[in-house]
C-alpha positions in Angstrom: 13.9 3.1 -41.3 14.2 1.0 -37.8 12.2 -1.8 -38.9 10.5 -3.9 -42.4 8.0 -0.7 -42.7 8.5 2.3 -42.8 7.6 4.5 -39.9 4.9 6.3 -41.5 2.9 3.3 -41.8 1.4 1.1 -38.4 2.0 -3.0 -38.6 0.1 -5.1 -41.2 -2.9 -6.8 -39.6 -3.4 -8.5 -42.8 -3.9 -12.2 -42.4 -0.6 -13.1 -41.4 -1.2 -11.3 -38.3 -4.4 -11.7 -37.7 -7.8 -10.6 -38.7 -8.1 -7.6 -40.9 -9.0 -4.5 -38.7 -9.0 -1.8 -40.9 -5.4 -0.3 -39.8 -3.4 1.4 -42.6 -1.4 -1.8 -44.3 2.3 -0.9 -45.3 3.4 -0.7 -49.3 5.2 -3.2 -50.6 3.2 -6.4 -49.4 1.6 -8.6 -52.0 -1.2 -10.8 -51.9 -1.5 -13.2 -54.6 -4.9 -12.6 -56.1 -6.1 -15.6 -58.5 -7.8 -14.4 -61.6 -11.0 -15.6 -60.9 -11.2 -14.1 -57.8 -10.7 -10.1 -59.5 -12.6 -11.0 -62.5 -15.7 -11.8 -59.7 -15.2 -8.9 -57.7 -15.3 -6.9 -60.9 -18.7 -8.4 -61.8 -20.0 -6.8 -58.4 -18.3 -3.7 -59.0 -16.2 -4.2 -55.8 -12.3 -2.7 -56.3 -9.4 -5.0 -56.9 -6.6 -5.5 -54.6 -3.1 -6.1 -55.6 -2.0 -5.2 -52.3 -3.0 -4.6 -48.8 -1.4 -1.0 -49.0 -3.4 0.0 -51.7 -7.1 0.3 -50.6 -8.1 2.6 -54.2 -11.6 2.9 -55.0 -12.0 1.2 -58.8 -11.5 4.1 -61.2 -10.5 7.1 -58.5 -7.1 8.2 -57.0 -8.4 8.4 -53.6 -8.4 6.0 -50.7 -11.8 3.9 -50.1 -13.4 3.8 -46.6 -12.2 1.8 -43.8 -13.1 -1.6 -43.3 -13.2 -3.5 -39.9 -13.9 -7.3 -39.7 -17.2 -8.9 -38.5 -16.8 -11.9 -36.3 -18.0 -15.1 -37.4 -19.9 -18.1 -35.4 -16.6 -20.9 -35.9 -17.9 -22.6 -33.4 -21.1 -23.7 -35.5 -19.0 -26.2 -37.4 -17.5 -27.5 -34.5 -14.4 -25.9 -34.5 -12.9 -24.1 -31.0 -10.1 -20.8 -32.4 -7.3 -21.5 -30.1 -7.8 -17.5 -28.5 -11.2 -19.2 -27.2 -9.9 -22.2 -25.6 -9.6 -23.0 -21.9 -5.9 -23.0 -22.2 -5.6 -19.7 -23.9 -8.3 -17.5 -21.5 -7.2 -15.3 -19.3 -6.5 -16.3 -15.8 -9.1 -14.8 -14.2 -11.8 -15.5 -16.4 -10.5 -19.1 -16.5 -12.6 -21.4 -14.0 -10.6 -23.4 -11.1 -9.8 -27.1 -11.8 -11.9 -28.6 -9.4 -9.8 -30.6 -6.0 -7.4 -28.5 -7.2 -6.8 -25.7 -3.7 -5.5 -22.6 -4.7 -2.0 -21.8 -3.7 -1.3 -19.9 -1.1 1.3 -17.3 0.5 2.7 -17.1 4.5 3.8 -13.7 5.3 5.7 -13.0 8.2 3.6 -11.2 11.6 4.9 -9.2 14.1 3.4 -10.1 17.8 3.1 -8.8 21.5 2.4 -12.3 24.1 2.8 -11.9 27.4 4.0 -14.9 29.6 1.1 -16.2 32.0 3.4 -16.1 34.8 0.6 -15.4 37.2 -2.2 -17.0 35.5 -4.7 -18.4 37.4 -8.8 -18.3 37.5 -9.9 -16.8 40.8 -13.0 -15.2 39.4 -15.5 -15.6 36.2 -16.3 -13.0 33.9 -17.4 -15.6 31.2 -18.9 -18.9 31.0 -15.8 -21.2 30.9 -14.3 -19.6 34.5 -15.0 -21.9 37.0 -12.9 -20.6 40.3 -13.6 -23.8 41.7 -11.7 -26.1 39.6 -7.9 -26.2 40.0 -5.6 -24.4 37.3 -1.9 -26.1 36.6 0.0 -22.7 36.1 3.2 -24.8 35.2 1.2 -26.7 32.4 -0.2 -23.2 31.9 3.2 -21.8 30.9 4.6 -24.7 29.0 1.7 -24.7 26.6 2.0 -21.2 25.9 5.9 -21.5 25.1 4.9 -23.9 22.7 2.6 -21.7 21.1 5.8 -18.6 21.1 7.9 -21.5 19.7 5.9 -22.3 16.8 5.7 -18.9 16.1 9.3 -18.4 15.6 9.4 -21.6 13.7 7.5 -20.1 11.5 9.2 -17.0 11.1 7.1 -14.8 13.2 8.5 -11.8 15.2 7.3 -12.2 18.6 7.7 -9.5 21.5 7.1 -9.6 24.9 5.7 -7.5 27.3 6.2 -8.2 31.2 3.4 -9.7 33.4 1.9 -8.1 36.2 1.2 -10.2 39.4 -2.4 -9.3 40.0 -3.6 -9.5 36.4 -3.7 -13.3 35.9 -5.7 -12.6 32.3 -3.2 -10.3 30.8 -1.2 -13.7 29.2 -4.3 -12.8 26.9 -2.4 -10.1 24.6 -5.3 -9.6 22.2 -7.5 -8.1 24.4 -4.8 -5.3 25.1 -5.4 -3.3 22.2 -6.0 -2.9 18.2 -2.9 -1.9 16.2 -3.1 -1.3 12.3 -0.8 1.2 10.2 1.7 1.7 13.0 -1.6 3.3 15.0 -2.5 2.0 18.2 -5.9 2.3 20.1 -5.7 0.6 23.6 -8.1 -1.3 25.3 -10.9 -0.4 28.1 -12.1 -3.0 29.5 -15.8 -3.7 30.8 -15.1 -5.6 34.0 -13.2 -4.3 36.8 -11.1 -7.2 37.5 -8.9 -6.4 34.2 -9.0 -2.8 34.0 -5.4 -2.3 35.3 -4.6 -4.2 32.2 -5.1 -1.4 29.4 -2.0 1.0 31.2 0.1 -1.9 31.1 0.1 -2.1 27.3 -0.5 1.4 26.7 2.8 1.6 28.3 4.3 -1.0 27.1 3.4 0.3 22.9 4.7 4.3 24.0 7.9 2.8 24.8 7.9 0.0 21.4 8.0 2.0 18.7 4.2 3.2 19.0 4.8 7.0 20.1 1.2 7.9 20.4 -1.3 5.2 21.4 -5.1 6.2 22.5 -6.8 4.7 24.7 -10.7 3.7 23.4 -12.7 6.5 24.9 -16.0 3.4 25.8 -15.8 -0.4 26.3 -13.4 -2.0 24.0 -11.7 -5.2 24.3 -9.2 -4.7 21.3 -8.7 -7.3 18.8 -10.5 -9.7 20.9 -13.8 -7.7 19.2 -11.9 -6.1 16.0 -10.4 -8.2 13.3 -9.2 -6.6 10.7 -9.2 -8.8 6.9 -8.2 -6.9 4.0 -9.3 -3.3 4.1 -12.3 -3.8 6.1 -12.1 -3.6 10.0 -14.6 -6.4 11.8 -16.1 -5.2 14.9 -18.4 -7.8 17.5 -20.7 -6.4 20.0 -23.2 -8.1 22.4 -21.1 -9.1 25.5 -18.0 -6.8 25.9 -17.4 -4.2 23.3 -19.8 -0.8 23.0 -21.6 -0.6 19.6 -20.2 2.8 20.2 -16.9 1.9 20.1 -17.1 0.9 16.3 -17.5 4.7 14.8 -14.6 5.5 17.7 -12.7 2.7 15.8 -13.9 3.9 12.2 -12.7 7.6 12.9 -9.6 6.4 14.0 -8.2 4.1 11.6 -9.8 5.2 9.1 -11.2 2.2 7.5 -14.5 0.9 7.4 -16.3 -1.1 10.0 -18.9 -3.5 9.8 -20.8 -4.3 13.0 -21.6 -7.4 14.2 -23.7 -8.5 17.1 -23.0 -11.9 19.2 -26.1 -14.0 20.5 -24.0 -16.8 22.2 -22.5 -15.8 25.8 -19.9 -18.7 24.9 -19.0 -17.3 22.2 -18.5 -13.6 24.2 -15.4 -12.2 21.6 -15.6 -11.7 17.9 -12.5 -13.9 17.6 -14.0 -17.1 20.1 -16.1 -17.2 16.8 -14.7 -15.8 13.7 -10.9 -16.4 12.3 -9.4 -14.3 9.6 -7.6 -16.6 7.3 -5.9 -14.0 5.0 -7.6 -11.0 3.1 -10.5 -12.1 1.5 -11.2 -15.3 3.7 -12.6 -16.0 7.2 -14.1 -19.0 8.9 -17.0 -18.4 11.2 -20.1 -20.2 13.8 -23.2 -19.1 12.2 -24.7 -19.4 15.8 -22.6 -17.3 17.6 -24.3 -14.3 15.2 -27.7 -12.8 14.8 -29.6 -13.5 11.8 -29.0 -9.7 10.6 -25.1 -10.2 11.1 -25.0 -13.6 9.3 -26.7 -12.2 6.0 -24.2 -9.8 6.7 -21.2 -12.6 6.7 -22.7 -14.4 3.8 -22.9 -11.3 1.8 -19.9 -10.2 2.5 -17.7 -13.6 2.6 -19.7 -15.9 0.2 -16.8 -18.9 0.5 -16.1 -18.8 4.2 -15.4 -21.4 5.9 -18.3 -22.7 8.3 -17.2 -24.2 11.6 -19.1 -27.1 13.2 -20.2 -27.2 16.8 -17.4 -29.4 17.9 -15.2 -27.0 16.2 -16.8 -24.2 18.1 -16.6 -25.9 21.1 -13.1 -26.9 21.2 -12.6 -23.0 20.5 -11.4 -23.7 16.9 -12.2 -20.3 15.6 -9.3 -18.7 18.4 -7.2 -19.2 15.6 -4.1 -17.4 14.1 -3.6 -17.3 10.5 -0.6 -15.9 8.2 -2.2 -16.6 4.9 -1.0 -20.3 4.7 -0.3 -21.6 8.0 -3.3 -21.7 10.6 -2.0 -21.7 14.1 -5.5 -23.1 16.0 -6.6 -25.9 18.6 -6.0 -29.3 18.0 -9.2 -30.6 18.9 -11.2 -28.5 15.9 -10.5 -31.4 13.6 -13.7 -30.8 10.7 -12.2 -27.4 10.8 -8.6 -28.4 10.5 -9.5 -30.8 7.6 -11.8 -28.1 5.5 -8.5 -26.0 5.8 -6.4 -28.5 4.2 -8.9 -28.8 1.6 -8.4 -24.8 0.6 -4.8 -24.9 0.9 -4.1 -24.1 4.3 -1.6 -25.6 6.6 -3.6 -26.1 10.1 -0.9 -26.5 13.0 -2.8 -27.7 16.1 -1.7 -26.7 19.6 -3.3 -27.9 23.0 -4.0 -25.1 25.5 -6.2 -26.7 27.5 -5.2 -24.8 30.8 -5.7 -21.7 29.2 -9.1 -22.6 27.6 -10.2 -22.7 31.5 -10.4 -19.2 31.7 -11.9 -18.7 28.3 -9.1 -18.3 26.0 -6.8 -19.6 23.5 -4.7 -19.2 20.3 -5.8 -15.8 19.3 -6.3 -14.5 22.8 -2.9 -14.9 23.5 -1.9 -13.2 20.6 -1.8 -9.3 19.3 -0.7 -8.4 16.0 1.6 -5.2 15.7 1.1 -3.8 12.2 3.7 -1.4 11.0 3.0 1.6 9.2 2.6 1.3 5.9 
C-alpha cells in the first residue's frame, strides 16, 4: 500500500474533500452519526451509515445505488462559496480590472532597410510627391539612421541591402517583397519608375538565406499591401496591388487572406492605413476602407484601435510594432496616447523628408520571417 488507502479503492470525496460524488469511499473512515440522526432515517426506511465505505442497502448484503450530489442555490442566503468568487475564477473567464492595460510582450524582428543614399522625388506616383518642392537627402539619411538605431536599441536584427542609384524609392524596403515562414514572394510593381526595384531584392533574399524567392506573377507591392497578424494574411487593393494577387498570395503561403479595398488615394498602401500591433490587434482609418471592408475590420478586430484624421494625416498608421513597443510618427499623438492606454510603448520618430515622397516607418521597413 503506497498511500492511507488502499489501491483498490479511489480517494474519499466525502466531506473532507469535498462534496459527495458518488465515487467508491475507502474502508476504514468513520463518520460520527448522532443517534437521532439513524433513528430518523430509520423511520423513512433510508439505510444507516456507519461509514462512507459501506453504502449497504438496510437488511441486504449488496451495495446500494450510486448517489451523486445536487447543487444547491448558496447564494440565496447571501452567501458567495469561495470556488465562485472573483478571486477564485479562472483567468479567462475572470473579467479585466478596468484602467488596468493588459501586459504585454516585445519579441525580437528580423529586418531588410535599405539606406536612401539616392533618395530624392523627381516624379509622383502618389499624392504626397511633389517634384517641385526641394528634398534634403542629407536630412533624408540622418532620419532614417535614427529609425536603424532604434531598432537595434531595441533588440532588432536589422540587414541591409545596397542602394541602387537610379531607384531613389527603394530606401522603401517594404514594398520589396512579402516574406513569412522563411518563404519569400517578391514584389512587381505597377509603375514603371520602380520596376527595376523587384530584381534588386529578389537578388538580394537568393543570396540571404532565402534560396527560392518568387516573384508575384500580377501587381503586387509586397508588405506595403500584405500584413500579416496572427494566422491571417491582410491584403489592400484599390490603388497598387491586383485583387488577383491575393489568391496568388493565398496559394502561396498557405494561409488565409482577407481582401480589402482602399477608397482614399492618400491612403494608396494597406499599411499608410492599417498597423499590426501584435497577433490579435491592429489600429486602422475607417476612411481609408469601403463600407464592405470596414464591416469586415469590425468583425474581424472588434477592439482595434481607431485612428483620428490627424493621426492619419501625419501617417501614424506607417507604424512598426513588436508586440510592446510601437515604432510610428511622432506627430500621431491621439494615436500614441490610445497606445499607452492598452499597454503599448509608442516611440515616435520624425521622417519628415521621407514623408515627401509618401512614405515612412513601415515603408522603410520589411520583416524577414524565418521558417518555422
Amino acid at each position: 500500500m503506497t498511500g492511507p488507502f488502499p489501491p483498490s479503492r479511489t480517494r474519499p470525496s466525502s466531506a473532507a474533500f469535498g462534496p459527495r460524488t458518488g465515487v467508491r469511499e475507502p474502508v476504514g473512515l468513520k463518520i460520527r452519526q448522532l443517534p437521532s440522526e439513524r433513528a430518523a432515517l430509520q423511520r423513512l426506511g433510508k439505510p444507516c451509515f456507519t461509514s462512507p465505505g459501506s453504502r449497504r442497502a438496510a437488511g441486504s448484503g449488496r451495495l446500494g445505488p450510486l448517489r451523486t450530489a445536487r447543487p444547491r442555490p448558496l447564494r440565496r442566503c447571501g452567501y458567495t462559496p469561495p470556488h465562485l468568487a472573483d478571486g477564485h475564477r479562472h483567468p479567462a473567464a475572470r473579467p479585466r480590472p478596468q484602467g488596468r492595460p493588459p501586459m504585454r510582450t516585445a519579441t525580437p524582428r528580423h529586418y531588410l532597410m535599405c539606406r536612401p543614399t539616392h533618395f530624392d522625388v523627381v516624379y509622383s506616383i502618389n499624392p504626397w510627391m511633389d517634384p517641385g518642392k526641394p528634398v534634403d537627402t542629407e536630412l533624408a539619411v540622418a532620419q532614417w539612421e535614427q529609425l536603424r538605431a532604434v531598432y537595434l536599441g531595441l533588440g532588432h536584427r536589422v540587414d541591409l541591402i545596397e542602394p541602387v542609384e537610379g531607384l531613389p524609392d527603394m530606401v522603401f524596403a517594404a514594398n520589396g517583397g512579402t516574406v513569412i515562414d522563411g518563404r519569400a514572394l517578391v514584389a512587381r510593381f505597377r509603375d514603371a519608375e520602380r520596376i527595376a526595384e523587384g530584381p534588386a531584392y529578389r537578388d538580394w533574399l537568393h543570396h540571404n538565406g532565402f534560396a527560392d524567392p518568387v516573384t508575384a506573377s500580377v501587381v503586387n507591392e509586397g508588405e506595403g499591401d500584405y500584413l500579416l497578424v496572427g494566422d491571417l494574411l491582410l491584403a489592400g487593393t484599390g490603388f497598387r496591388s491586383d485583387p488577383r494577387s491575393h489568391a496568388e498570395a493565398q496559394e502561396y503561403f498557405g494561409r488565409p487572406v482577407i481582401s480589402l479595398t482602399l477608397v482614399d488615394p492618400n491612403y494608396y498602401h494597406l499599411d499608410t492605413a492599417l498597423s499590426v500591433l501584435d497577433d490579435e490587434t491592429i489600429a486602422y482609418y475607417p476612411p481609408a476602407f469601403s463600407p464592405g471592408s470596414q464591416a469586415v475590420l469590425r468583425r474581424l478586430f472588434p477592439d482595434a484601435l481607431i485612428a483620428t484624421d490627424a493621426d492619419a494625416r501625419a501617417f501614424g498608421l506607417n507604424a512598426t510594432s513588436d508586440g510592446l513597443n510601437v515604432v510610428l510618427p511622432e506627430g500621431a499623438v491621439d494615436l500614441a496616447e490610445q497606445l499607452r492606454s492598452r499597454g503599448y510603448l509608442p516611440v515616435g520618430l520624425d521622417l519628415s523628408e521621407l514623408l515627401k515622397a509618401g512614405g515612412s516607418i513601415k515603408c522603410c521597413t520589411l520583416e524577414l520571417r524565418p521558417a518555422v
